[in-house]
C-alpha distance (Angstrom), angle and dihedral (degrees) to the residues before:
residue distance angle dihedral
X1 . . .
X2 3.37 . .
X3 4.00 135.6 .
X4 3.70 121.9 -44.3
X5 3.91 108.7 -128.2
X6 3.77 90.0 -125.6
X7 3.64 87.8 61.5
X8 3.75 98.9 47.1
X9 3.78 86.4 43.8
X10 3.88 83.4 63.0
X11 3.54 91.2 38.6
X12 3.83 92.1 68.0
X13 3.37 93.0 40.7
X14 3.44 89.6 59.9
X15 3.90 94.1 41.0
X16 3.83 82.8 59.0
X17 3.90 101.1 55.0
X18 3.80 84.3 30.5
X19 3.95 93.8 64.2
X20 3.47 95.0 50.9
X21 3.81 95.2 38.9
X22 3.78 92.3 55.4
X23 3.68 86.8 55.2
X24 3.20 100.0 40.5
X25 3.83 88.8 49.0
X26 3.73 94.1 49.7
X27 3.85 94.7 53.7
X28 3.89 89.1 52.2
X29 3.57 89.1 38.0
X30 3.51 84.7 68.3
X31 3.89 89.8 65.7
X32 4.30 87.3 70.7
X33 3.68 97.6 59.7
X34 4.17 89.6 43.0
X35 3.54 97.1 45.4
X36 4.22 94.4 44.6
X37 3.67 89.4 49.6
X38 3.52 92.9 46.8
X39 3.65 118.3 33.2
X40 3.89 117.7 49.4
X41 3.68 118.8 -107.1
X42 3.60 92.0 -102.9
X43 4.14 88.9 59.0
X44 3.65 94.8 43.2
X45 3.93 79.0 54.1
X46 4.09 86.3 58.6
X47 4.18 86.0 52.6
X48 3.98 90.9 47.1
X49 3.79 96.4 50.6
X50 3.92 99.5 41.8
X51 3.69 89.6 42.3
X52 3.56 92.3 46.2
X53 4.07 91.1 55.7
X54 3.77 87.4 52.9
X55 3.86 106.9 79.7
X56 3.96 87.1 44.2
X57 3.74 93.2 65.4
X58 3.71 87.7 36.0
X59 3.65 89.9 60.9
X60 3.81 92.6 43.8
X61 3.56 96.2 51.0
X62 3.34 98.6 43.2
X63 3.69 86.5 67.5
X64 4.19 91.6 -144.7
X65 3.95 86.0 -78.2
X66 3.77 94.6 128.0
X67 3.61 92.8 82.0
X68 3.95 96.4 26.9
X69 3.93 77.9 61.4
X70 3.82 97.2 57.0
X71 3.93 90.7 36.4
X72 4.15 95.3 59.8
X73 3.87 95.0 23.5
X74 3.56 84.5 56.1
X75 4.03 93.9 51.6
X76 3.26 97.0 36.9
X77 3.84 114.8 127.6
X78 4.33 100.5 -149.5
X79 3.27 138.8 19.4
X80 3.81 95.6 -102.5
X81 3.30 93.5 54.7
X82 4.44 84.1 56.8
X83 3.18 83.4 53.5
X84 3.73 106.2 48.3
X85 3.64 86.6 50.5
X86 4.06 93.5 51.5
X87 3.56 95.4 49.3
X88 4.46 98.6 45.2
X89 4.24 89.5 43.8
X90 4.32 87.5 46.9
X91 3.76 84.7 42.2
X92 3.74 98.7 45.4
X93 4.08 94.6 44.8
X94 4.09 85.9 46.8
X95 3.57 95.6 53.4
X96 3.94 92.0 44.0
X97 3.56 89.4 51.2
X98 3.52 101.6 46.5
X99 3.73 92.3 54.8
X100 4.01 84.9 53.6
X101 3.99 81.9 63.2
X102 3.57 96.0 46.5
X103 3.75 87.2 52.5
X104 3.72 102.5 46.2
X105 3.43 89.1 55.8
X106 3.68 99.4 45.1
X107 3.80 88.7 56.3
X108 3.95 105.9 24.3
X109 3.68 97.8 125.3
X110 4.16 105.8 51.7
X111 4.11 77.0 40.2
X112 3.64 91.9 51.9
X113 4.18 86.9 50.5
X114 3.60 89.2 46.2
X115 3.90 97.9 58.3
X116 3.61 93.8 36.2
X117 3.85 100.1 -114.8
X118 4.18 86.6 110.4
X119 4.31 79.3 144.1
X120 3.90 95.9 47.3
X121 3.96 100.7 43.3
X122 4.03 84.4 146.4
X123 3.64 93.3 72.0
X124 3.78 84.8 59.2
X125 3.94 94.1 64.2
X126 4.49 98.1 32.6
X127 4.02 80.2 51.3
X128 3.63 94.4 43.2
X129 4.05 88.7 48.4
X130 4.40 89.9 49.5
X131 3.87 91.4 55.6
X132 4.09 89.6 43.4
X133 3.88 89.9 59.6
X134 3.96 97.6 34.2
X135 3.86 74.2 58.3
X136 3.38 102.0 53.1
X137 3.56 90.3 33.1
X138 4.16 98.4 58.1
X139 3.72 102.0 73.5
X140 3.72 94.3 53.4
X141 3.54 91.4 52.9
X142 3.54 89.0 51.8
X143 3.57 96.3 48.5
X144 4.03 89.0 56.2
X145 4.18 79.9 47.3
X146 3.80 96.0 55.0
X147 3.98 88.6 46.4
X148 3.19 97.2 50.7
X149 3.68 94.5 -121.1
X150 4.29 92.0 144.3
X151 3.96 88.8 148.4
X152 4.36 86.7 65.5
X153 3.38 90.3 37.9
X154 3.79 100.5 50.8
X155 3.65 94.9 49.1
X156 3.51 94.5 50.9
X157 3.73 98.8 53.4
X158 3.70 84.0 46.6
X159 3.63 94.5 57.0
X160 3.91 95.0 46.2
X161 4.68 81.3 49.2
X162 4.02 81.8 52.5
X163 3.23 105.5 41.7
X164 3.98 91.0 46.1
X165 3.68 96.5 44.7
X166 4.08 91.6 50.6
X167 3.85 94.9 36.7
X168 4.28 80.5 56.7
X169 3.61 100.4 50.5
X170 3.95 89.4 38.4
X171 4.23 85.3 57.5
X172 3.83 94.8 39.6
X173 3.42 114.1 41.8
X174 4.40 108.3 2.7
X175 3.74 91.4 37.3
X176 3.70 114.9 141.0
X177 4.17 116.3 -119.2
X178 3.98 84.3 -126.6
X179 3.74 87.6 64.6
X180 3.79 107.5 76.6
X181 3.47 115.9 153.0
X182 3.10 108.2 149.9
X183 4.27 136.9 19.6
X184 3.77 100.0 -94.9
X185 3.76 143.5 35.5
X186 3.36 86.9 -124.1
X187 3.55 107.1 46.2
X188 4.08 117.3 142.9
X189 4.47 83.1 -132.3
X190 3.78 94.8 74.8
X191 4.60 85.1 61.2
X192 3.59 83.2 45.8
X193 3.98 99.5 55.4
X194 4.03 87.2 35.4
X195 3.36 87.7 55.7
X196 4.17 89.9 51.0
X197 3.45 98.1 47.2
X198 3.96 91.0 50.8
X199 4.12 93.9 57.0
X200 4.07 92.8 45.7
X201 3.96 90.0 61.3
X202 4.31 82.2 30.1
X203 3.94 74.9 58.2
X204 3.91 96.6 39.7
X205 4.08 89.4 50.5
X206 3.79 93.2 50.5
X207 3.55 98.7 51.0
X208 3.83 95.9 77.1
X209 3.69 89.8 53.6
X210 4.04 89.9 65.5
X211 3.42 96.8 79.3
X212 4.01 92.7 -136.7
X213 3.72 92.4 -51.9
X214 3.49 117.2 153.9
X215 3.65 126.9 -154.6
X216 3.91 97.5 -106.8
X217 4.05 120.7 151.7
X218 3.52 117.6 -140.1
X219 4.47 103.2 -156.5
X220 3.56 87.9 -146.4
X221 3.31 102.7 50.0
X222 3.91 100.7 33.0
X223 4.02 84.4 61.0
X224 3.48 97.1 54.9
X225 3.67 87.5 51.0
X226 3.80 94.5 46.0
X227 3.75 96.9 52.2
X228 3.60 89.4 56.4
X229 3.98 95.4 39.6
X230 4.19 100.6 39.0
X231 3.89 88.2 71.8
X232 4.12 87.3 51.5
X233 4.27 89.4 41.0
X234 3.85 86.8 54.5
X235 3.82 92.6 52.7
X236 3.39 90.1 39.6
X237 3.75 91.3 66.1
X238 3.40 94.5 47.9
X239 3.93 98.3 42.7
X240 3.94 84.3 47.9
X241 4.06 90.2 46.0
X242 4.11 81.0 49.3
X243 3.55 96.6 62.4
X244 3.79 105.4 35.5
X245 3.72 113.0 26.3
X246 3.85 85.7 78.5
X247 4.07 76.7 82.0
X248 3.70 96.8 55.5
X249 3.83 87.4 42.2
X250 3.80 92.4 56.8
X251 4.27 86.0 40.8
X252 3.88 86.3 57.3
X253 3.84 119.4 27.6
X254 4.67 96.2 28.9
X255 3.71 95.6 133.9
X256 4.27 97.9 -101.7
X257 3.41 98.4 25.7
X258 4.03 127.7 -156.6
X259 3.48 108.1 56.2
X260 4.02 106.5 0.0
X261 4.27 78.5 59.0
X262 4.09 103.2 52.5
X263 3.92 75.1 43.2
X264 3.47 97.8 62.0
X265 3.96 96.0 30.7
X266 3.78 82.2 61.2
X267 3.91 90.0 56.5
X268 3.67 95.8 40.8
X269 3.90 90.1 47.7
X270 4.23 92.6 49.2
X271 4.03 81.9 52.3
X272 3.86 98.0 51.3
X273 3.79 87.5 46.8
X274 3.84 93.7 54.1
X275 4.24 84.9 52.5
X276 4.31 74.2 56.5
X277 3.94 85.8 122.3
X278 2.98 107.7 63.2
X279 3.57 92.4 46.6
X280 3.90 89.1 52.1
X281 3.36 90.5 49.4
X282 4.14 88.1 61.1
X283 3.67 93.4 43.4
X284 3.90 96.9 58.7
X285 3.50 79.2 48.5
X286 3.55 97.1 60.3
X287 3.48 94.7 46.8
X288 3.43 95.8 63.2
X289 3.87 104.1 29.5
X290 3.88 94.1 52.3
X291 3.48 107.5 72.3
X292 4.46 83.9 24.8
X293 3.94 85.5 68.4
X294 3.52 97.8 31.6
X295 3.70 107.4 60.2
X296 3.27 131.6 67.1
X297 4.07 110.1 -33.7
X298 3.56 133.5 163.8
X299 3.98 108.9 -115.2
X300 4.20 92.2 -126.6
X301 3.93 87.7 42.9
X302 3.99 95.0 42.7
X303 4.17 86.2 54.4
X304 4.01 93.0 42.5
X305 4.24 94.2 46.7
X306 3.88 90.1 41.5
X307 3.68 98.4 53.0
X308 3.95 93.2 41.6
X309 4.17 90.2 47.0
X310 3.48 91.4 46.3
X311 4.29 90.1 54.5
X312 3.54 88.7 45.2
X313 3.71 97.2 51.7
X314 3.73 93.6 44.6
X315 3.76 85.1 51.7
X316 3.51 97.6 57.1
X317 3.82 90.8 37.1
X318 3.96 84.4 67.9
X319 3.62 93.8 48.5
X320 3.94 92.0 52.1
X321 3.69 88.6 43.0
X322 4.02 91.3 61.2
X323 3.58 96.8 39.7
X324 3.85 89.4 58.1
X325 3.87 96.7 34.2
X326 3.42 98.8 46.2
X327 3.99 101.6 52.8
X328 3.95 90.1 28.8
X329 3.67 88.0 135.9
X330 3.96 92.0 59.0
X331 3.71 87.0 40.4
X332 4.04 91.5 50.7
X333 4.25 83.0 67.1
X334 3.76 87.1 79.0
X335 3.97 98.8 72.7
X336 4.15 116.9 44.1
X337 3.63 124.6 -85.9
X338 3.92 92.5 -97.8
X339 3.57 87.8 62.1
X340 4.16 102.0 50.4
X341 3.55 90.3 87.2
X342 3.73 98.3 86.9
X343 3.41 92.8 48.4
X344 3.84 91.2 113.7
X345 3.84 100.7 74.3
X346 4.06 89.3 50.2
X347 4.00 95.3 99.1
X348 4.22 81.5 56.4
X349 3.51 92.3 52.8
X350 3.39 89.8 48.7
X351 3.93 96.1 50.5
X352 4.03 83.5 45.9
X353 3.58 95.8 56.7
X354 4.30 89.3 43.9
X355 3.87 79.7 51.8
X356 3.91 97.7 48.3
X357 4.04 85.1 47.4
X358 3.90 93.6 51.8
X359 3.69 89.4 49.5
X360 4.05 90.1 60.3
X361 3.64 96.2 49.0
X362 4.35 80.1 55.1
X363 3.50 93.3 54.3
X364 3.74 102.9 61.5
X365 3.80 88.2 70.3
X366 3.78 84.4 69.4
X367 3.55 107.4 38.1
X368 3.71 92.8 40.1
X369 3.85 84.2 59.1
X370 3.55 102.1 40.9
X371 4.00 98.8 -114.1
X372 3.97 92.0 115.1
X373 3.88 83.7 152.5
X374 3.84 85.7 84.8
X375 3.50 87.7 64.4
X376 4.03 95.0 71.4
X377 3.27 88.9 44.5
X378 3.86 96.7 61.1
X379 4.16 98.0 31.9
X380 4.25 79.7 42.5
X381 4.28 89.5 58.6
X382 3.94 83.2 43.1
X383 3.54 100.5 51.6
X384 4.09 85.8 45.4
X385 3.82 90.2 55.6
X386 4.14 94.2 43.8
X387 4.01 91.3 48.5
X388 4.66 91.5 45.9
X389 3.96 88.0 38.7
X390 3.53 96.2 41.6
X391 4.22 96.3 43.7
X392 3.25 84.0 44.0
X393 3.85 112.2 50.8
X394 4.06 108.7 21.2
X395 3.84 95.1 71.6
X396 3.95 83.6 50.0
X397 4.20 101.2 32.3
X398 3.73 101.4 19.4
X399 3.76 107.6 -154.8
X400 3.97 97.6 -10.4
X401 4.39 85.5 63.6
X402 3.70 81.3 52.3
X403 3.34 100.8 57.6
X404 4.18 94.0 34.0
X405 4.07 80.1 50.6
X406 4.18 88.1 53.4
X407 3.37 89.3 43.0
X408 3.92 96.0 60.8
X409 3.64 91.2 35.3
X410 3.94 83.7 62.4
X411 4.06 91.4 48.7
X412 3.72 96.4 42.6
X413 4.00 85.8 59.8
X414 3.66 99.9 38.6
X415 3.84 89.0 51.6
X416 4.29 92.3 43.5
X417 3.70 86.9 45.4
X418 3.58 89.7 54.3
X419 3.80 99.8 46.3
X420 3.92 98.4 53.8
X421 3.93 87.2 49.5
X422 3.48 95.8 50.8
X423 4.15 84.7 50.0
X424 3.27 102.4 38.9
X425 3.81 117.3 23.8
X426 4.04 102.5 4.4
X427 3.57 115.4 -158.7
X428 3.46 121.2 -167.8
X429 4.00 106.1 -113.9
X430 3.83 115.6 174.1
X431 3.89 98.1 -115.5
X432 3.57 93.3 175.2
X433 3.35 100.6 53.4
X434 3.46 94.8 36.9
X435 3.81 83.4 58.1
X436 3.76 92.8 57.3
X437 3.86 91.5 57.2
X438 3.51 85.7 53.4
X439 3.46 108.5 45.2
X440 4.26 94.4 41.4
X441 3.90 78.1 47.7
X442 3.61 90.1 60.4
X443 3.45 100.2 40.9
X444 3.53 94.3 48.6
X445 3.53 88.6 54.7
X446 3.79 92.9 53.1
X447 4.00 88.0 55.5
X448 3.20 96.6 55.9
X449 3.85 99.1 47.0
X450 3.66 83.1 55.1
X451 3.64 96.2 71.1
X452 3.57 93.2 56.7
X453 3.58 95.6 116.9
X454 3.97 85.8 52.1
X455 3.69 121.7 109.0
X456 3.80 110.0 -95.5
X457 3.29 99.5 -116.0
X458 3.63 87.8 54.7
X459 3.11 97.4 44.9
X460 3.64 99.0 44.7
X461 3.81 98.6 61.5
X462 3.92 84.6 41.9
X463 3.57 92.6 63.9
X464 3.72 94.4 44.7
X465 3.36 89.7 54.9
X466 4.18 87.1 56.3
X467 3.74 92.6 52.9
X468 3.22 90.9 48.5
X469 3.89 103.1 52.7
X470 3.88 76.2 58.9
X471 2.91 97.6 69.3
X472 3.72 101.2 36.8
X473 3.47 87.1 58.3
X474 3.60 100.3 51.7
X475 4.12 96.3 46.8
X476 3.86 78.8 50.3
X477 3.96 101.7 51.4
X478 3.89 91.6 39.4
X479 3.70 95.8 45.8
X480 3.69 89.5 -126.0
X481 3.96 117.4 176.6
X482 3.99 99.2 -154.7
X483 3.28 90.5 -164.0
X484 3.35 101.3 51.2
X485 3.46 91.2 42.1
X486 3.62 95.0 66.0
X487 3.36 99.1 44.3
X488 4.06 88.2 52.0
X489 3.87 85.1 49.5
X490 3.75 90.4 49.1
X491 3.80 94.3 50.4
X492 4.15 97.3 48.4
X493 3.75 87.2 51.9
């Protein structure tokens, strides 16, 4: 059968962000192991929770105009009409997040109470200030996405990566005595202000890239892109509240409360960061399969490309999900010892994140044919199975109901998603053999937690040899040429 040339023309998109995103994700990766052996688990809890909070005002103040951008840019009939469209959606996610600014610091005190960091109501204001310029920053970046430009946009994300990871070590372990900003060595403020100083060059770097665009909203054409986008900004906000309120769940109902809780949201948070790649793995794939999906597509060739990517991603989903489940123990050395303890729930953060990928590869039927209201509908029936689940099993489980409660959040939308498709735009996904990926998945799995009690040496090479029947068996059933493949990657790039 072979690989349709749509999806290998994704495929080296992908390979493209996916280079640099490995990198890039390895550099920052960096930050877990620092910060776990350095900070207690109660201040790595402090890092979880802000950092937690962050995507959901990201997703808010981005206003869903991400992918309204690549929608219209991608239609759009001239150039000036690109670039009337660039500068009214980085005008209209400025404004917003200004405004957020404005706000914060009108009200950063009874906030401050609210969230329990009373003591530490600067991290309120140096947060507030990150999210304003990821803001302001997004757009750009996905202006250098829709044209292609992944060489700019690579090096720039690497340079913010950089930039953080040195700017960190310089405040933890080189800092100067001189340069006291807040009461301990340790303190979760000095990521924070790393972190800010990063996205104002991030900002400085992207500029350039603009082509002397201004941010400049044109009414008309910022409500055509609204109506299309509000539907995706709602489901945003629930999608985001899917994935990260398990963190304010644990911060709230952990059996004891105050301290025992930041505690163990430290621990859970070291955990979700070691399940990192598969998430990484879904983000390069984003970047590339966005504005793929979302530009001009044929209807018969949009069904055909979406089924196959979505097969191929759950494949190598699968494969990830071994690799990282069955040498968890070796992959448990990244965070401190403190933070090990949690490594139990890791293979259902890992099945969580497959989940949360799945459900992307079922939302371009919707947003590629303009019924984004589906999309609060399924992140709506998510959020109503992380808020029961949640309620319901972290007084009892602590940080393992949390992740069982993400977990069926993740299912609940993947099935939903599914089931509206199949109803109203069916596309023709391979269930079967989607099902066999699964199900050797899982029984490979199963083997190799059976030689537990092995040596680990013995068990080691056994496990290897698991993963890689995988993916013997999937080159085999798809008729896949490696070789060739790479080269064919290699030569789209």
């Amino acid at each position: 059968m072979g690989v349709d040339k749509n999806i290998g023309k994704l495929a080296g998109q992908t390979a493209i962000y996916g280079v640099s995103s490995i990198l890039a994700r390895l550099l920052n990766y960096l930050l877990v192991p620092y910060y776990t052996r350095f900070m207690t688990t109660a201040e790595y809890g402090v890092i979880t929770d802000i950092y937690a909070l962050i995507p959901f005002a990201l997703v808010v103040l981005t206003l869903g105009l991400e992918s309204g951008y690549f929608r219209f840019a991608g239609k759009a009939e001239s150039e000036q009409e690109r670039r009337t469209i660039f500068a009214t959606a980085w005008g209209g996610t400025s404004l917003a997040a200004l405004l957020f600014f404005g706000l914060v610091m009108l009200f950063r005190t009874p906030l401050a109470e609210a969230m329990g960091y009373a003591d530490s109501s600067c991290y309120l204001w140096i947060v507030a200030a990150v999210v304003v310029l990821d803001v302001v920053c997004a757009i750009p970046f996905a202006r250098l996405r829709q044209q292609g430009r992944a060489g700019r946009f690579v090096a720039i994300r690497m340079l913010f990566v950089v930039l953080n990871l040195a700017l960190c070590i310089l405040f933890y372990s080189a800092r100067p005595e001189w340069l006291t900003l807040f009461p301990t060595a340790s303190d979760p403020g000095y990521a924070f202000v790393a972190n800010l100083i990063a996205n104002v060059v991030t900002l400085l770097a992207l500029l350039p890239t603009t082509d002397r665009i201004a941010p400049r909203i044109s009414r008309r054409t910022l409500r055509m892109m609204l109506l299309y986008s509000l539907p995706l900004l709602i489901s945003g906000i629930a999608g985001t509240a899917n994935e990260f309120i398990d963190r304010q769940m644990i911060k709230y109902l952990y059996p004891g409360g105050g301290l025992a809780a930041m505690e163990a949201l430290g621990v859970y948070g070291a955990v979700c960061k070691i399940a990192v790649v598969m998430t990484m793995f879904t983000q390069m794939y984003r970047f590339a399969a966005e504005p793929f999906f979302l530009s001009s597509f044929p209807k018969d060739d949009f069904k055909r490309t979406t089924a196959e990517a979505t097969k191929f991603f759950i494949i190598i989903s699968v494969g990830i999900f071994l690799v990282i489940g069955l040498f968890a123990d070796l992959f448990a050395l990244i965070v401190g010892p403190d933070f090990r303890e949690g490594i139990g729930v890791l293979p259902l953060i890992l099945l969580s994140n497959m989940l949360s990928g799945v459900v992307l590869n079922l939302s371009f039927w919707y947003k590629q044919s303009g019924a984004t209201k589906f999309a609060i509908y399924i992140t709506g029936i998510g959020l109503i199975f992380t808020v029961i689940f949640n309620i319901m099993l972290v007084p009892a489980l602590g940080y393992v109901g949390a992740a069982v409660a993400r977990l069926l959040c993740e299912a609940a939308m993947v099935v939903s998603s599914w089931l509206f498709s199949r109803k109203r735009y069916p596309i023709p996904y391979d269930l079967r053999r989607i099902g066999e990926y699964l199900l050797l998945g899982g029984v490979l799995y199963g083997a190799g937690m059976l030689c537990g009690g092995l040596a680990v040496g013995l068990r080691y090479a056994i496990c290897a040899v698991l993963v890689a029947l995988f993916g013997a068996y999937a080159l085999r059933r798809e008729n896949i040429n490696p070789k060739a493949m790479i080269k064919a990657i290699i030569k789209r790039k």
